[in-house]
C-alpha positions as CSV (number, residue, x, y, z in Angstrom):
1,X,30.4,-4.8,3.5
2,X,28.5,-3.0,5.8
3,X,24.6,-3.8,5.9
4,X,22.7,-0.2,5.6
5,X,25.4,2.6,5.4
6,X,23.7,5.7,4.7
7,X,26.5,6.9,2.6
8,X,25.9,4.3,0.4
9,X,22.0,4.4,0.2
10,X,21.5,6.7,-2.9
11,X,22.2,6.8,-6.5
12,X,25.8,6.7,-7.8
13,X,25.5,10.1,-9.7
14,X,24.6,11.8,-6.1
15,X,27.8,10.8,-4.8
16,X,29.5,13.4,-7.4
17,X,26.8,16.6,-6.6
18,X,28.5,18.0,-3.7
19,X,31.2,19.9,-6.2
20,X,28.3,20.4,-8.7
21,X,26.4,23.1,-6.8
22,X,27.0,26.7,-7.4
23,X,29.6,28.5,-5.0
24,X,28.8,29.4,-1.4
25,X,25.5,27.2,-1.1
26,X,24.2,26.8,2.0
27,X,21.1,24.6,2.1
28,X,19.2,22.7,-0.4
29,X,15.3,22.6,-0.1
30,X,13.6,19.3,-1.6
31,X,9.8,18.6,-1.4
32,X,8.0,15.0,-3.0
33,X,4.7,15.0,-4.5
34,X,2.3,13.3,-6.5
35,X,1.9,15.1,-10.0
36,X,-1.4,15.8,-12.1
37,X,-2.0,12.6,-14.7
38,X,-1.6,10.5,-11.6
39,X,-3.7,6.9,-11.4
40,X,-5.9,8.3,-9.0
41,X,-6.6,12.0,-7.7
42,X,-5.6,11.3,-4.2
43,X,-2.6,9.8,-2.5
44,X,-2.4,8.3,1.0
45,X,0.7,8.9,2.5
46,X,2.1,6.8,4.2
47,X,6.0,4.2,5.4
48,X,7.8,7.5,6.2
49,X,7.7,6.3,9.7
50,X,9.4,2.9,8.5
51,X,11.7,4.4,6.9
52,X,12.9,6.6,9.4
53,X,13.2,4.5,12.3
54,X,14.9,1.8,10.3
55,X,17.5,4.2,8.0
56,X,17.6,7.8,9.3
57,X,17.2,8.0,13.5
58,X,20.1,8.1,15.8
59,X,23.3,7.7,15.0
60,X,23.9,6.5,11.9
61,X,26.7,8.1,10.5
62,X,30.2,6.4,11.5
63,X,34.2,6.4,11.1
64,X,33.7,2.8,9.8
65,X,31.0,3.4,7.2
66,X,32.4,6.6,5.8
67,X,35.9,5.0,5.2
68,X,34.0,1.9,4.0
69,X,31.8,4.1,0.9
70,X,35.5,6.1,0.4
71,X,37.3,2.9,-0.5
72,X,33.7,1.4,-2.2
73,X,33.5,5.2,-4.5
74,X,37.1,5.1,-5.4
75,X,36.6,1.9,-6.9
76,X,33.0,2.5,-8.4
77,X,33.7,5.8,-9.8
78,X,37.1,7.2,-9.4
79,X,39.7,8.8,-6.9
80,X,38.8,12.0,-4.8
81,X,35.1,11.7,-5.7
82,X,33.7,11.0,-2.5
83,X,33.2,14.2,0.1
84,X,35.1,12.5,2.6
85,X,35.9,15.0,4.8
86,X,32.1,16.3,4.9
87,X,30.9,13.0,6.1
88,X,33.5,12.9,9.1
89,X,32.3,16.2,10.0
90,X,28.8,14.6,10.5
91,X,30.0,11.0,12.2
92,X,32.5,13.7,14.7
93,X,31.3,16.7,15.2
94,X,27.4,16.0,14.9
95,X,27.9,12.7,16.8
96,X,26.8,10.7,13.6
97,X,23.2,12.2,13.3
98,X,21.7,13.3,10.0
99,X,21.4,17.4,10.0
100,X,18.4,17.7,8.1
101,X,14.9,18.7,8.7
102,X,11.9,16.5,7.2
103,X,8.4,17.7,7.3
104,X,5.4,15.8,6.4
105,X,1.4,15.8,6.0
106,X,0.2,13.2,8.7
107,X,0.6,9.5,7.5
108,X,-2.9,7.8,6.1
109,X,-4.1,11.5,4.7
110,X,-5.7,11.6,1.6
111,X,-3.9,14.6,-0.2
112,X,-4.9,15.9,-3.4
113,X,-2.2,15.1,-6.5
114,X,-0.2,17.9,-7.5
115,X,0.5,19.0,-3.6
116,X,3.6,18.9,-1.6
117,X,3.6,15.6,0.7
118,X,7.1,15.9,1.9
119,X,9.7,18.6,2.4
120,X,13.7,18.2,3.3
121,X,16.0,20.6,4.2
122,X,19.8,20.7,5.6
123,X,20.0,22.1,9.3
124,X,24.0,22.7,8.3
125,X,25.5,24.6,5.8
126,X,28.4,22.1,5.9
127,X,25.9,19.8,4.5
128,X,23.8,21.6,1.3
129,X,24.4,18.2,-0.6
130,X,22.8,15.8,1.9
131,X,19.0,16.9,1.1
132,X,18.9,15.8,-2.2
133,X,21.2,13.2,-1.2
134,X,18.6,11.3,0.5
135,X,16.1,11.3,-2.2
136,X,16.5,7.8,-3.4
137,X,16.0,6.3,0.2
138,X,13.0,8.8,1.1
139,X,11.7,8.6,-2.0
140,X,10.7,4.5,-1.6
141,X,7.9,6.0,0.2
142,X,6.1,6.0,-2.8
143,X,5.9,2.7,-2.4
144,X,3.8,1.9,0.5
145,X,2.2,5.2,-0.8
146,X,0.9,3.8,-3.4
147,X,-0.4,0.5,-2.1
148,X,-2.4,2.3,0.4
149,X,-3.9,4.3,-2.2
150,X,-5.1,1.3,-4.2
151,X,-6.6,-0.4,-1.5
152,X,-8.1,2.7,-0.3
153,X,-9.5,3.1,-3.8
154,X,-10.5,-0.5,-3.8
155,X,-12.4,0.5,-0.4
156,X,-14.4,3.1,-1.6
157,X,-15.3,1.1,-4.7
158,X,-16.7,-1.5,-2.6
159,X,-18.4,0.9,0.0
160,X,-20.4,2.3,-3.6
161,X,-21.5,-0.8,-4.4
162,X,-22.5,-2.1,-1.2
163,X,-24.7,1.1,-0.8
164,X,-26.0,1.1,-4.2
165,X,-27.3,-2.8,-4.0
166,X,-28.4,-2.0,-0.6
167,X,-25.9,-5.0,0.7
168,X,-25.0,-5.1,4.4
169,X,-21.4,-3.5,5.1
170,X,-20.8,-6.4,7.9
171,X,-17.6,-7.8,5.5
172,X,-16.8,-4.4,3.9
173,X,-13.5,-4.7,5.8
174,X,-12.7,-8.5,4.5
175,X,-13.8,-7.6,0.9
176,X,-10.2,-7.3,-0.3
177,X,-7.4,-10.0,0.9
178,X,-3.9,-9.9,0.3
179,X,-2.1,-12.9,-2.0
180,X,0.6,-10.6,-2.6
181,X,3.4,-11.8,0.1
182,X,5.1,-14.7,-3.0
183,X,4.5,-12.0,-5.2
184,X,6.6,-9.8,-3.6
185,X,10.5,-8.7,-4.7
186,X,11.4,-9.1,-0.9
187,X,10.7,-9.6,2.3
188,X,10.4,-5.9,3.5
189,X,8.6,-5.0,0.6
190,X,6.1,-7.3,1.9
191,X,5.5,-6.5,5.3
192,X,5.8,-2.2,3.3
193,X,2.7,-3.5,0.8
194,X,0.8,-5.4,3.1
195,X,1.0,-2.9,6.2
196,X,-0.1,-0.6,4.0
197,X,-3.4,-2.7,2.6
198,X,-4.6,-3.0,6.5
199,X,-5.2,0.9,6.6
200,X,-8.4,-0.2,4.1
201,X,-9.0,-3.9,5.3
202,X,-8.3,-6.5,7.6
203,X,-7.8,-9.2,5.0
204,X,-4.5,-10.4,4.7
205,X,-2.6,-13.5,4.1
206,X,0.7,-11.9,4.2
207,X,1.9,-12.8,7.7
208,X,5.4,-10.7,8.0
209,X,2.8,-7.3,7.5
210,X,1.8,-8.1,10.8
211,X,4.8,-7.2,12.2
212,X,5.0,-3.4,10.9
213,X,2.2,-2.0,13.1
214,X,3.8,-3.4,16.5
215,X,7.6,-2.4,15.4
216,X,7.1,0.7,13.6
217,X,4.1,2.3,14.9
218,X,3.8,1.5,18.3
219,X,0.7,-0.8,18.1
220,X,0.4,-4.3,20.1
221,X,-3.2,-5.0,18.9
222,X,-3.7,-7.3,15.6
223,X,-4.7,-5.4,12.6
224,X,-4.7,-8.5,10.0
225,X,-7.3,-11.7,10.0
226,X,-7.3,-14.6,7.4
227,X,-9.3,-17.9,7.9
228,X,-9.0,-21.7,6.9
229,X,-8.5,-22.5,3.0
230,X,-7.2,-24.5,0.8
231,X,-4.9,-24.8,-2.4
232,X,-4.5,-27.2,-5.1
233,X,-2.3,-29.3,-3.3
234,X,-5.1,-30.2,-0.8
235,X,-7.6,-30.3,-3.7
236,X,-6.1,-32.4,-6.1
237,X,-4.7,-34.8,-3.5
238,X,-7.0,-38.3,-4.9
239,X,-7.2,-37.2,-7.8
240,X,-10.1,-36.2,-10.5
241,X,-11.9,-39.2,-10.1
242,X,-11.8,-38.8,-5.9
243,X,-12.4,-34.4,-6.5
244,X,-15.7,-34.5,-4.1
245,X,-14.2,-37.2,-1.2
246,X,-11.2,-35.4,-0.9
247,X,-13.5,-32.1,-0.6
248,X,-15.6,-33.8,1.8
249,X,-12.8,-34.7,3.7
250,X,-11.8,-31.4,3.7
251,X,-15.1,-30.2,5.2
252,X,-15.4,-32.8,7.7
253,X,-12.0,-32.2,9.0
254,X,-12.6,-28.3,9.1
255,X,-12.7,-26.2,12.2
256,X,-15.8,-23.8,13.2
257,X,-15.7,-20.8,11.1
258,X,-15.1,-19.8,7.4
259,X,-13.9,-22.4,5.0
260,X,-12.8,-20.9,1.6
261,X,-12.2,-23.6,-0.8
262,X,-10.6,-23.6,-4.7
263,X,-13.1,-25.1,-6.7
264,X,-11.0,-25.1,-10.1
265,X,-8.9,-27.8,-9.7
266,X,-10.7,-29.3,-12.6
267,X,-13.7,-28.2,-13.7
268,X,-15.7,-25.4,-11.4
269,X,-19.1,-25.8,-12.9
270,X,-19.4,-29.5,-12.2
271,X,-18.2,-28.5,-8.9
272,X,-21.2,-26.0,-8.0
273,X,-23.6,-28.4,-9.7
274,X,-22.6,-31.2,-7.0
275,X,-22.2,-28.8,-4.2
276,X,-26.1,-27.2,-4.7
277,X,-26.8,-30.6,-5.6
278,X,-29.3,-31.9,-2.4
279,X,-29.3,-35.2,-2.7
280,X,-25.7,-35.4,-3.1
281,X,-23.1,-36.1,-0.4
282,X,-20.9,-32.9,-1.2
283,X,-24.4,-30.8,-0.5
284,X,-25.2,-32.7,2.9
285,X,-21.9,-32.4,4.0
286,X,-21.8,-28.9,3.3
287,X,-25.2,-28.0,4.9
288,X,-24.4,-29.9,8.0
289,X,-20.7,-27.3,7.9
290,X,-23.1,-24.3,7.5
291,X,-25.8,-25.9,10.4
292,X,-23.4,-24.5,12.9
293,X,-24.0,-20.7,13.3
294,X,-21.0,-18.6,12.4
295,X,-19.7,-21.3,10.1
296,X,-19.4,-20.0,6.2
297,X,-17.9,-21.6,3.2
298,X,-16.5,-19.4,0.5
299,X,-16.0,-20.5,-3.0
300,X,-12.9,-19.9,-5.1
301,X,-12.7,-20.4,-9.0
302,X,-9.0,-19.6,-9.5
303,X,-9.3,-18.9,-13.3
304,X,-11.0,-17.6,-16.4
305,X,-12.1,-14.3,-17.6
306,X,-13.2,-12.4,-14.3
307,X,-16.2,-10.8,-15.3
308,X,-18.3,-13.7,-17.3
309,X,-16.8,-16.5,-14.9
310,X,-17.7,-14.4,-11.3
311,X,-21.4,-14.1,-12.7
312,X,-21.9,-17.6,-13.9
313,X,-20.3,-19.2,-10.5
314,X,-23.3,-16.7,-8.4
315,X,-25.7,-18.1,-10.9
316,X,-24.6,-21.5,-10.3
317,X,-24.7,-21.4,-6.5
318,X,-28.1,-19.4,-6.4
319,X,-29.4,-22.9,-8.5
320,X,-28.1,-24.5,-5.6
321,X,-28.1,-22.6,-2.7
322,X,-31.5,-20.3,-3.4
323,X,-31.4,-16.4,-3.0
324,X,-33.8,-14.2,-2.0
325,X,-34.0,-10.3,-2.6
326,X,-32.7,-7.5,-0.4
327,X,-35.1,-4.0,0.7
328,X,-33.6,-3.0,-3.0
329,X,-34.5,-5.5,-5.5
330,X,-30.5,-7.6,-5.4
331,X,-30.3,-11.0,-5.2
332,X,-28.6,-12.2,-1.2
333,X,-27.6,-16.1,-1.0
334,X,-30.1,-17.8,1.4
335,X,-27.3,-20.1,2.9
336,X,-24.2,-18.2,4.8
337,X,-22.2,-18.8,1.2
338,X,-19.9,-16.9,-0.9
339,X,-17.7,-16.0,-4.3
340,X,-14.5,-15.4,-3.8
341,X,-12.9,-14.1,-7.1
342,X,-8.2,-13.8,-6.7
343,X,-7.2,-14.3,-10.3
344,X,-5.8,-11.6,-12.6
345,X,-6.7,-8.7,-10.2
346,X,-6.7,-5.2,-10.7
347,X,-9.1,-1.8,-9.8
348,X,-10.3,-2.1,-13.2
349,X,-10.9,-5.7,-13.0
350,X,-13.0,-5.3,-9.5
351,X,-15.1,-2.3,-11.1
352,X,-15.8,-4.2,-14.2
353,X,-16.8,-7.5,-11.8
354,X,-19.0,-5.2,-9.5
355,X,-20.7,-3.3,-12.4
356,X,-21.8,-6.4,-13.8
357,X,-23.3,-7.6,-11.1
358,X,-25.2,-4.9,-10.1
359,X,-26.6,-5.0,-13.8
360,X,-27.1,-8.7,-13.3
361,X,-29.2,-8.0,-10.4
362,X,-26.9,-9.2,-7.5
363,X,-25.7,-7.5,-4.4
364,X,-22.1,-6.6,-3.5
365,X,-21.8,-8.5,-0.4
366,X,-22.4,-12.1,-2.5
367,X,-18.5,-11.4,-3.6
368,X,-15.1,-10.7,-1.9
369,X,-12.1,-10.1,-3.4
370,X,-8.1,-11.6,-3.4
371,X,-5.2,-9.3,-4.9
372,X,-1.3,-11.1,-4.9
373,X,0.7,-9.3,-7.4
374,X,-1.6,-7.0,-8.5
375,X,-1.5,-5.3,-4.9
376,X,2.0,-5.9,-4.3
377,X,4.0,-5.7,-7.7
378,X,1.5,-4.2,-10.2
379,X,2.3,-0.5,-8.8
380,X,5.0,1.6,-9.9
381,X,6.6,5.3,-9.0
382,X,4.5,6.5,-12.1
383,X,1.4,5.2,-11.2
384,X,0.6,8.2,-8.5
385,X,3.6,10.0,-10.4
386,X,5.5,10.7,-7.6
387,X,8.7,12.9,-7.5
388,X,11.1,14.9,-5.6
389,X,12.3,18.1,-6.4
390,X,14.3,20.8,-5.2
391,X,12.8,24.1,-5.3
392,X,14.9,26.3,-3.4
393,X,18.8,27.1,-2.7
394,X,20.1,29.0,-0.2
395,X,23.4,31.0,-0.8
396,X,25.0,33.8,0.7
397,X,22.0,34.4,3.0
398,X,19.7,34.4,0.1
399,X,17.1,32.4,-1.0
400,X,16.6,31.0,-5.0
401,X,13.6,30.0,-6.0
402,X,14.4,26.9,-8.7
403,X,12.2,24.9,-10.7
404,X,11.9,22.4,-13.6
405,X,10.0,23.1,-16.7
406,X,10.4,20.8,-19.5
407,X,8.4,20.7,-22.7
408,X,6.7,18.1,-21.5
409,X,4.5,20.5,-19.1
410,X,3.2,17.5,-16.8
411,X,6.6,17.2,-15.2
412,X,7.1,20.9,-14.0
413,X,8.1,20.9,-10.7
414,X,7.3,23.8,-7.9
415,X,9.5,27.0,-7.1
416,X,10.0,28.1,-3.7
417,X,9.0,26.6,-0.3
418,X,5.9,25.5,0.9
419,X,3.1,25.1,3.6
420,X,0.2,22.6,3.1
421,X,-3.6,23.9,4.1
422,X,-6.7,23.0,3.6
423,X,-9.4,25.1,1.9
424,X,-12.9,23.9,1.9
425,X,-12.0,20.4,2.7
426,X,-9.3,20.2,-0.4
427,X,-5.4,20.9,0.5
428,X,-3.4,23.7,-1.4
429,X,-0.1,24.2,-1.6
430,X,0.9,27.6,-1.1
431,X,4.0,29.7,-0.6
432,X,5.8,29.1,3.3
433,X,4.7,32.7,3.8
434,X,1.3,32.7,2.9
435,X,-2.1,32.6,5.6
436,X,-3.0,29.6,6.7
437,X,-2.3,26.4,9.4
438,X,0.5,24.1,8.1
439,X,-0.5,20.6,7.6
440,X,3.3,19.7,7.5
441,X,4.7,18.4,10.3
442,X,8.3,18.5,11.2
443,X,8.7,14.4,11.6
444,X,12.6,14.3,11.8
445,X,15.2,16.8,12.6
446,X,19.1,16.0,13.1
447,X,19.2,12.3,13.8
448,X,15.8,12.7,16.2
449,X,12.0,11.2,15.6
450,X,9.8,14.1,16.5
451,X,6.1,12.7,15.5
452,X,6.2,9.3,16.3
453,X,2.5,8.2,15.3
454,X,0.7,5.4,16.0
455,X,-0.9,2.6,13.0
456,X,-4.1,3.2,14.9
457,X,-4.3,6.8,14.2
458,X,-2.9,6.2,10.7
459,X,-5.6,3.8,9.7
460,X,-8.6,6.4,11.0
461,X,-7.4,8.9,8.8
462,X,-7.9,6.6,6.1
463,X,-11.0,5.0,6.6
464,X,-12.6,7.9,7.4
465,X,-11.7,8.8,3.4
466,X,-12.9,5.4,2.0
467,X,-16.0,5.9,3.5
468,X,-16.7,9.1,1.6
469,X,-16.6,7.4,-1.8
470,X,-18.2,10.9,-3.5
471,X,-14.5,12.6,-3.3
């Protein structure tokens, strides 16, 4: 079977549509937004690009692969089903390109929920069906959509607190690290999730992300950092008994820069109480590491309830370690030293863990952050309740204005066609004829890339958002 035949890269049901629509139908007009009751009031778009280049550019439309989802459609569904004869129109007279027009707000903007992100429309009456026919494959982009979102959210969260404990903002950009790559469905989800935490921070331990920027967005500088650490398997290697020479083995054999260690391999409070311990040969070994300027170690308890455990583990290395206050009152650790809190993840959890130490007296930058599947697998379409609609049909030269509007009023969908401005530093959706500058662009039209952007670009436009943590 043929990897990636567009013919075959919706839902079943779509396959049957093209006999479904009323007589004489010209074009369909589709648009995807975020609806009200969504997570969080903002979405950052962004993996359109990704999707284009991979699925939707050139010539992807052939002989082979229409013949191919004929024989596959007879068999899934049932004889003369498949529009045959419209998809060999597009592989012979349109040279195998995609006659559609996609426009889009620029990728990494922070829209407001419950505007239009996204609009597709047929270039070729021929072809009415193929608009909403791509809405399964376009529609993924809620995925890296959403991830950006929650990072971006997790970003301004942390900016707050920073400002608020008057902490330095030197590792705002390290304070959330991607676990997420084994917790990922697949591969390409992966690099989607991961590409789409480094618009908010550099923090990442998913290594195929690193290749989206440079393949898909025309970017050859690095965009994703991780340092020396271990895991359980390095921890637990002599044993209980042997816990502290196997971790000053570890330290001894460690390079120049940040060590980050897992500490709950056994038991993490007898752990802090031997490492702030100063006559013990954990705490000289670990002072001698932190004698060499630059060099930090960053501790990891692994488990426990995230709230209670993060504070007692600062408590415990502030026995050891000493703290001093900052120009606002908040406790700073006196050695280069740090928390590093990755189990059980969420926004909430984060929140609830900085809250509680800003009542507890401690500053922001004492703590970073680890997400694995809460990053990568916790998200769903629902969480920014993201859809695609159509709105409007052309037939017989005219336009229809169509719309959804079931009881339950949260999922009514928009009539007509659209432009995207901006009022007073908030975007509106308002009618294609109405005043204003567009914020859509037209990304792809018949087979060709129009806006091809670059990861750069992308990531200003949404770190200039997570800076503004008021909106």
């Amino acid at each position: 079977m043929i990897e990636n035949n567009i013919c075959l890269l919706t839902d079943s049901y779509k396959v049957t549509h093209h006999y479904f629509y009323p007589e004489n139908t010209q074009k369909l007009y589709s648009y995807m937004e975020s609806r009200i009751g969504s997570e969080f009031n903002k979405t950052i778009f962004y993996g359109l690009q990704y999707i284009l280049k991979n699925y939707l550019v050139g010539q992807v439309v052939t002989e082979e692969k229409v013949y191919e989802a004929e024989r596959i459609i007879e068999k899934h569904i049932g004889p003369n089903i498949f529009n045959t004869d419209d998809w060999l129109y597009i592989a012979n007279d349109l040279d195998g390109k995609l006659p559609v027009e996609i426009k889009a707000v620029p990728e990494g903007t922070p829209v407001d929920v419950s505007n239009v992100l996204m609009t597709v429309e047929n270039t070729d009456s021929k072809c009415f069906w193929l608009s909403n026919y791509l809405e399964p494959l376009l529609l993924q982009v809620w995925y890296p959509s959403t991830v950006a979102t929650l990072s971006a959210e997790v970003k301004k969260l942390c900016n707050f607190y920073l400002d608020i404990t008057g902490s330095s903002h030197d590792n705002a950009d390290f304070m959330l690290h991607d676990f997420g790559y084994r917790g990922s469905t697949s591969n390409e989800s992966s690099k989607l999730a991961g590409s789409a935490h480094l618009l908010s921070f550099s923090g990442t331990d998913t290594l195929p992300a690193l290749t989206i920027p440079e393949n898909y967005y025309n970017e050859t500088n690095l965009y994703g950092y991780s340092v020396q650490a271990t895991e359980h398997s390095v921890m637990t290697s002599l044993g209980e008994e042997n816990e502290i020479d196997q971790i000053i083995n570890v330290i001894n054999s460690a390079q120049n820069g940040i060590l980050s260690i897992v500490i709950d391999s056994y038991n993490y409070r007898n752990f802090l109480k031997e490492a702030g311990n100063n006559t013990s040969l954990l705490n000289k070994t670990i002072m001698k590491f932190l004698s060499t300027e630059g060099n930090k170690i960053v501790f990891r308890p692994d488990s426990g309830e995230p709230v209670p455990t993060a504070i007692e583990c600062l408590e415990l290395l502030a026995d050891g370690f000493g703290v001093h206050e900052n120009n606002m009152g908040y406790k700073v650790f006196n050695k280069n030293i740090g928390l590093l809190w990755s189990d059980g993840l969420n926004y909430h959890v984060i929140r609830d863990i900085l809250f509680s130490m800003k009542n507890h007296g401690w500053a922001a930058e004492n703590i970073l952050f680890g997400m694995g599947g809460g990053l990568h697998t916790s998200v769903n379409r629902d969480t920014q309740r993201n859809a695609f609609k159509c709105s409007a049909q052309l037939r017989n030269g005219t336009w229809h204005d169509i719309l959804k509007k079931p009881l339950d009023i949260s999922k009514k969908s928009k009539a007509g066609r659209f432009k995207l401005i901006k009022e007073n530093d908030t975007f509106i959706t308002v009618n294609f004829d109405a005043e204003g500058k567009d914020c859509l662009q037209t990304v792809f039209r018949n087979g060709e890339l129009l806006v091809d952007d670059t990861f750069e670009n992308i990531k200003n436009r949404t770190v200039s958002y997570t800076h503004n943590y008021r909106k």
